[in-house]
N, C-alpha and C positions, 0 to 999 in steps of 0.2 A: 670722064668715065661714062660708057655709054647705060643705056638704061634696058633693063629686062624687059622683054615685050610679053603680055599674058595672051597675046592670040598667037602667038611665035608657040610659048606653054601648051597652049590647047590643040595644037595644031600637031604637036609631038606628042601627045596623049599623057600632058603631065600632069592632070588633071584626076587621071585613074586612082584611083587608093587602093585598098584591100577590103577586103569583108567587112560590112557593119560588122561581123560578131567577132571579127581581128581584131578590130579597131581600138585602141586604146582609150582609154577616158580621157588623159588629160590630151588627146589629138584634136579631140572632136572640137575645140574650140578654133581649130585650122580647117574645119570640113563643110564644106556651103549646103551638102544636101546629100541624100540617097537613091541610085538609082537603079533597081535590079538586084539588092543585098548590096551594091557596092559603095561605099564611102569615096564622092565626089570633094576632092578637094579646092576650094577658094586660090582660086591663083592669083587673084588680087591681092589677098592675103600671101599668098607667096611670092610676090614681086615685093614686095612692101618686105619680107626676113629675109630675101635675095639680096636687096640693094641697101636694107643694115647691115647683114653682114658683109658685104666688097667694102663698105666706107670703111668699117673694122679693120678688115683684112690689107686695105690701101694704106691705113694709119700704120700698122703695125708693119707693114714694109718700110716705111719711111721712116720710122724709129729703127732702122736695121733690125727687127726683130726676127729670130728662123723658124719657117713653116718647115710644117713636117706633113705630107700627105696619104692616109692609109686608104687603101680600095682593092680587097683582095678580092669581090666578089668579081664572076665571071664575064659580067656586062659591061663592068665599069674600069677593070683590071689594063684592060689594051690601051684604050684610050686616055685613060690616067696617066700610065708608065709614059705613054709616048710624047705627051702633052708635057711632064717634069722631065723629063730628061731632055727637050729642045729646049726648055727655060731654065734649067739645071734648079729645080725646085726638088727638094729632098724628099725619098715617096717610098715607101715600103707595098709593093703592092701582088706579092710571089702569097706570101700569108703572115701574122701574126709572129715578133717574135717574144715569146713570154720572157719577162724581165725588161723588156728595153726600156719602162721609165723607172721601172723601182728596182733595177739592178742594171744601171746603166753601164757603169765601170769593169764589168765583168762581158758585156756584149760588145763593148767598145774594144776589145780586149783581140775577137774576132773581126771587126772593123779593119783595125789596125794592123792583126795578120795576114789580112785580104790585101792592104795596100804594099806592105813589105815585100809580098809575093809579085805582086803588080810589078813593083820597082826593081827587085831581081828577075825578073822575066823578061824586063827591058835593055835591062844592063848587060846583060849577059853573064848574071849569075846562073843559071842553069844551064846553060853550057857546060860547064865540064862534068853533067850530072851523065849518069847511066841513063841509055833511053827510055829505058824498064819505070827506072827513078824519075826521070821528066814526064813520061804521058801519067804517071801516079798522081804527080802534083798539079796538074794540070786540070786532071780530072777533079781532084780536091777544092783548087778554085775557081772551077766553071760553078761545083756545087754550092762554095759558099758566096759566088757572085751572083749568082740566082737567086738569093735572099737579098745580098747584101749591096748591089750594086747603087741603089738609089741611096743608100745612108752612108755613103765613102766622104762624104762630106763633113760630116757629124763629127764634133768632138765633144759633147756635151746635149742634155735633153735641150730639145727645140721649147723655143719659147712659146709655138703654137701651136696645134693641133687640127686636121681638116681631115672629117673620117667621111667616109661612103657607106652608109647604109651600119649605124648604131647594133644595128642586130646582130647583121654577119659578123660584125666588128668589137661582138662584149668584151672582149678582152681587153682589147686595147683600150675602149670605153672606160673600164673598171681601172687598169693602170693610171690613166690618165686625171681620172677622176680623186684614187688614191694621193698621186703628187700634188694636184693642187690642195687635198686636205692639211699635206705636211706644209707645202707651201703657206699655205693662210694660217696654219698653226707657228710659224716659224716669222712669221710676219715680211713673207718674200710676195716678189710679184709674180701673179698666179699663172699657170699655162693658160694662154686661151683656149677656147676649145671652140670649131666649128663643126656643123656637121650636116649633109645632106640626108634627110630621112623619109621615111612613110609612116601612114596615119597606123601601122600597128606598133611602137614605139610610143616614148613618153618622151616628148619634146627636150621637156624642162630637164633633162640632167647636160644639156651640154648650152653653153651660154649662147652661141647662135645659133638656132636650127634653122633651115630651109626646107620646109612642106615639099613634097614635089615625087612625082611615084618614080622610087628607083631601082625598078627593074626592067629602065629601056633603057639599050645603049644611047640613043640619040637624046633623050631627059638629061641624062645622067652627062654628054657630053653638052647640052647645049651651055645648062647650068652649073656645068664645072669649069668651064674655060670661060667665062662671063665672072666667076670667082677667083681664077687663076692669074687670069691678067689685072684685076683688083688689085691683085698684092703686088704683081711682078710692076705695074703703073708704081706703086710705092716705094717697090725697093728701086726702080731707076731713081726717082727725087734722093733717096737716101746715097746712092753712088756718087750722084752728082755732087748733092752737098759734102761727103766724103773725099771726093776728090778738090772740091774747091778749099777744106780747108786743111788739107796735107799742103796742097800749092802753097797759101798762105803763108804755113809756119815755115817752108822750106823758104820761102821769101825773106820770111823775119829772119832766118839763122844762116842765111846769106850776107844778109845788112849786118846781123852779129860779129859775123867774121869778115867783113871789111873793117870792120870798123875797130877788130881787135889786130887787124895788117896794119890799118892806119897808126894806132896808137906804138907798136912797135917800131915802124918804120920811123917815129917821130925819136922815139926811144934812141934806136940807132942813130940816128942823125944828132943826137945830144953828145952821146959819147964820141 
């Protein structure tokens, strides 16, 4: 795994923060200085929660763990979607949908009519529909592929969570925060949760933050795809081991059933 460069940072303007008087209190221990009212953030410090969290995010691909990626703001939106959908990483990034982790089974519900639609549209189940009746539903699920297109994958909450920009994103924030409460009450293992932020936010409610001003497309792409390939570096090891030990047992239950030919064939030859 390659390593974060802070003049690569500085050199993207990711160093910017917001307003001393934006600035959060519990930020200010990520922020090197003030220059102009503006909260100059430590990108040293931010290389340093950059390459905690990818070790995180590498682990937790390797354990087959599923990332889920939220970024509906408008900087970060394009280049997110475009970046998950070449590595088929799961990403909601159109906007927010309320209930997905604490009434998952009910969103999932449209998930799963979106994909039904998909597979009749293929088949040529709408074929013998009125054409009135085809451009209707058609229209129906351009609409809900517009939200829904990155979470077709989904059958259950992701085990991880990677937001862009905590603020845009309270909702999800708060969803996410509520499951792990039930989770640690229930004694399950908890979402993780990462998150790319700025110094007007409070770090500490999400387990990894990364410092870093995200309201540049080029910030916001350099240090998402340095985080992206983190995990997707993890989930190749977990494929690999996945597939070396399917091979395995279809080896062993190879040798089972010769070995249950053998014993028959001997069988026969008795009688």
């Amino acid at each position: 795994m390659v390593n974060l460069d802070p003049k690569k940072l500085l050199e993207l303007g990711g160093h910017f923060g917001h307003k001393v008087s934006r600035t959060n209190p519990k930020a200010k221990k990520y922020v090197y200085s003030a220059q102009s009212g503006i909260s100059i953030i430590d990108l040293f410090k931010t290389v340093e929660l950059g390459e905690h969290a990818a070790t995180k995010l590498e682990t937790a691909g390797k354990d087959g763990k599923t990332l889920l990626v939220i970024a509906s703001k408008k900087v970060a939106k394009n280049v997110v979607s475009k970046l998950c959908e070449d590595l088929k990483v799961p990403y909601l990034c159109e906007k927010w949908v309320g209930g997905f982790f604490t009434n998952f089974e009910e969103i999932h519900k449209n998930i799963q009519k979106a994909k039904d639609w998909i597979e009749e549209q293929k088949t040529g189940g709408w074929d013998s529909m009125l054409k009135h009746e085809r451009v209707k539903l058609e229209k129906e699920l351009h609409k809900v592929l517009k939200i829904y297109k990155g979470v077709l994958s989904l059958d259950k909450i992701p085990d991880a969570v990677l937001i862009v920009d905590i603020k845009k994103e309270k909702n999800a924030l708060s969803e996410s925060m509520k499951v792990q409460e039930r989770q640690r009450l229930q004694d399950f293992e908890q979402l993780m949760s990462f998150a790319i932020l700025d110094t007007n936010v409070n770090p500490d409610v999400v387990q990894y933050p990364i410092m870093i001003n995200d309201d540049t497309e080029q910030t916001i792409e350099y240090i998402f795809t340095y985080l992206i390939h983190a995990y997707i570096d993890g989930r190749k090891k977990f494929q690999a081991s996945e597939e070396k030990r399917i091979a395995g047992e279809e080896k062993k239950a190879q040798k089972v059933k010769e070995a249950q030919e053998k014993a028959e064939k001997k069988i026969h030859e008795k009688i």
